[in-house]
N, C-alpha and C positions, 0 to 999 in steps of 0.2 A: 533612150527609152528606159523608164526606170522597170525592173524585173518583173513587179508587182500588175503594169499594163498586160502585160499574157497570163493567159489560164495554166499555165504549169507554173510560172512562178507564183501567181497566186494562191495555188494547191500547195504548193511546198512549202510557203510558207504558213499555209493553215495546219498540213502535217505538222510543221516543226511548234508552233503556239502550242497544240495540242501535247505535245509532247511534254511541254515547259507545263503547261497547266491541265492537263486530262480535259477538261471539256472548253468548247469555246461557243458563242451564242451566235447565230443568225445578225443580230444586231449588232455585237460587236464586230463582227468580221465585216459585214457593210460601212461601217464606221471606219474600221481598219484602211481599210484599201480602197475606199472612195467609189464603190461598186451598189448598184441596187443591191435589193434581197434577194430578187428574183434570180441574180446573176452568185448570188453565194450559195443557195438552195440548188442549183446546176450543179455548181461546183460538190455540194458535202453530199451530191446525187450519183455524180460519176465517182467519186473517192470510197461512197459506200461500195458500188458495183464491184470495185476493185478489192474490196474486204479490206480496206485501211482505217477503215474508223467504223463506230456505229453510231446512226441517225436516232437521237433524242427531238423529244416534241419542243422546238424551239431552237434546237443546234444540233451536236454532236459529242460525245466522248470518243476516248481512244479506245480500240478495241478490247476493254479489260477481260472479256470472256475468252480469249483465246490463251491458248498453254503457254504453260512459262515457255517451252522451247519455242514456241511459234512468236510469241512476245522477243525473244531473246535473237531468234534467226527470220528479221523481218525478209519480206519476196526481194526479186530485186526491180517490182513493177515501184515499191513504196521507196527502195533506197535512191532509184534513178531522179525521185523527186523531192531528195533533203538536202541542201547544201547542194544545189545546182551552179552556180556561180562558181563558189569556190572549187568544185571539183573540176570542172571547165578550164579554172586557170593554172590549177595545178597541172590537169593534163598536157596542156601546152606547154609549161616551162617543163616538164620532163620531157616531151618531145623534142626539146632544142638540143637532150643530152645526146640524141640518134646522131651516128653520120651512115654518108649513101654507104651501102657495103654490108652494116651491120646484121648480126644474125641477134633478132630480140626474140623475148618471150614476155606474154600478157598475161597475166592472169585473172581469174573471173571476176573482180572487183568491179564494182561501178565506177570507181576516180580511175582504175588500170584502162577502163572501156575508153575513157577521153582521151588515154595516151595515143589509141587505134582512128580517133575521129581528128587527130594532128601530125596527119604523115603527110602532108601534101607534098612536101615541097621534095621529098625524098623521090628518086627514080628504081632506086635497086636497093630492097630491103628482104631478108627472110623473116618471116614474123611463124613462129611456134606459138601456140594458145590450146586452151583446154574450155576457153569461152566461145561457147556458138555466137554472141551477139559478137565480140570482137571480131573473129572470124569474119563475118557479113560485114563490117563494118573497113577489116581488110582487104576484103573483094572486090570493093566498089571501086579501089583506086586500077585497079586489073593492068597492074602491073608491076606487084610483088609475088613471090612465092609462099602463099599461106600454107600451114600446115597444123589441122584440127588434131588432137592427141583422143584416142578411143576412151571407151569405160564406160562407166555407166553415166548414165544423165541424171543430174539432181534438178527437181523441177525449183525452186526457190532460187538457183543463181545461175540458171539454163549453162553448165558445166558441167564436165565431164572428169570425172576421179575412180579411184579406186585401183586395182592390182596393174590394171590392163593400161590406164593411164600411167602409172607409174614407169611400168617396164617401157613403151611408148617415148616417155622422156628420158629414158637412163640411156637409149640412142644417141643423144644429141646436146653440144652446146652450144652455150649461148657469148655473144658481147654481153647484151645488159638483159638481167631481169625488172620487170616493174610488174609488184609486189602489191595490189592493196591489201588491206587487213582493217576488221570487221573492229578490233581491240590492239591497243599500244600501250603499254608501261615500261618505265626505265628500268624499273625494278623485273618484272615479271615475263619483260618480253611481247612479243607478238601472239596475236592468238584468237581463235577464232571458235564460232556455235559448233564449227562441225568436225567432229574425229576426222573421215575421209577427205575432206577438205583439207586440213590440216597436213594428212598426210603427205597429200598431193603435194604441197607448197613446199614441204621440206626436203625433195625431191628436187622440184623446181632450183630452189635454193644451192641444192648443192652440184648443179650441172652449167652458172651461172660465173660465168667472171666479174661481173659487175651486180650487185644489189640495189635498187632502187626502191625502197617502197615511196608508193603514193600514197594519203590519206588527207582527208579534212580534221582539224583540229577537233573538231568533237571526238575521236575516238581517242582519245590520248586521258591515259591516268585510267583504263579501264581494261577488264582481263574478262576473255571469254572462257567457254568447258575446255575447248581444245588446243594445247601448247604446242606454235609453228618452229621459232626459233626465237633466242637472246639477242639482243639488237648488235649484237656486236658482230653479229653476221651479215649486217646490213652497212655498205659503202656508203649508201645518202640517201635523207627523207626530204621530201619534198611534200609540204603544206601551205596552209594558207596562215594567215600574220595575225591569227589571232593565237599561235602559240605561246604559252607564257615562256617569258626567259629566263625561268629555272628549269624547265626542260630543255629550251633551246642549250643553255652552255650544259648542264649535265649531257647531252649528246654530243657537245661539241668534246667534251672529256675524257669521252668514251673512241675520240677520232674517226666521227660518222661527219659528214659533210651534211650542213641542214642549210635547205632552201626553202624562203616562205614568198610566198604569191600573193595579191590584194587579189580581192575579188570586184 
């Protein structure tokens, strides 16, 4: 079934057009996706609801009234719908890095949440997270030992950071962390919209035998407000294969292990 037959791939991929070009029309996106009108106006219907875009007489633009930081640290209701595919498979091929036994940690990423939606096949895992939805997500199997980290709740990445979370994880390690991040440069590092968040991660990072980040190839070659760590704190990225391969070997150079995933 191509992506495009369901209503969340076809939102996602109206997110992401919008993104590429700020507005997209009624007409076009019917055209696009081989859908009525009827069934696009649904769509750029529930997507308004959600404050992801704003409804023009004929289509839609992308939200341009909202703040640069609101611009710059989109929810994670917008991010769980860009690059759906790809973060799916990325999450699985990091799931294959788990054995039974392991003690991991998730972090509140939307591509780290797929690592949690690919534990099936494991019987005895401790999973640490500072992500509510991961959390709910490791509960379902109900028969791991999950363990939520306190702090405060940020409503944009339903996660929990700050003093209390910190101290919280300075308890405990981990086999593997898996790392997503908001921004990636070879130069610049990891990095993300949010100071607490950030902090959180570098925390994270450093109670971690193992570093995984996760990410989709769009966040590469890009640097957010707040600096997590230099990649060189990171054991292996795993993404999908539209990474160019002057990143790819500049990481390989650097003695990180890079795995890429079709979608």
């Amino acid at each position: 079934m191509n992506i495009y037959d369901t209503a969340q791939g076809r939102r996602s991929a109206i997110l992401q057009r919008l993104r590429e070009d700020s507005t997209v029309t009624v007409a076009q996106l019917s055209k696009q996706f081989g859908v009525s009108e009827v069934t696009i106006r649904k769509d750029l219907r529930i997507l308004k609801e959600r404050k992801l875009l704003i409804r023009v007489h004929g289509g839609a633009i992308m939200g341009a009234s909202a703040s640069s930081a609101e611009t710059e640290e989109r929810n994670i209701s917008f991010k769980r719908l860009v690059n759906t595919k790809e973060k799916e498979a990325i999450g699985r091929a990091a799931a294959a890095h788990i054995k039974d036994g392991d003690t991991i940690m998730i972090d509140s990423g939307t591509t780290a949440l797929e690592v949690a939606r690919h534990l099936e096949r494991f019987n005895d895992l401790t999973i640490i997270t500072n992500s509510i939805n991961a959390m709910l997500e490791a509960l379902k199997y109900k028969r791991f030992k999950v363990m939520l980290m306190g702090g405060s709740v940020r409503e944009t990445s339903l996660s929990t950071v700050g003093s209390l979370a910190e101290s919280n994880l300075k308890l405990f390690y981990c086999d593997k962390l898996f790392l997503g991040v908001d921004s990636f440069s070879v130069e610049a590092g990891l990095s993300t919209p949010n100071v607490e968040e950030a902090s959180t991660n570098q925390v994270m990072i450093s109670r971690a035998r193992e570093v995984i980040a996760v990410f989709d190839s769009s966040k590469i070659n890009k640097r957010a407000l707040a600096f997590i760590a230099m990649p060189d704190k990171i054991n292996t990225v795993i993404t999908d294969d539209n990474l160019s391969p002057t990143v790819k070997n500049q990481l390989k150079a650097l003695n990180i292990n890079v795995e890429t995933v079709s979608a």
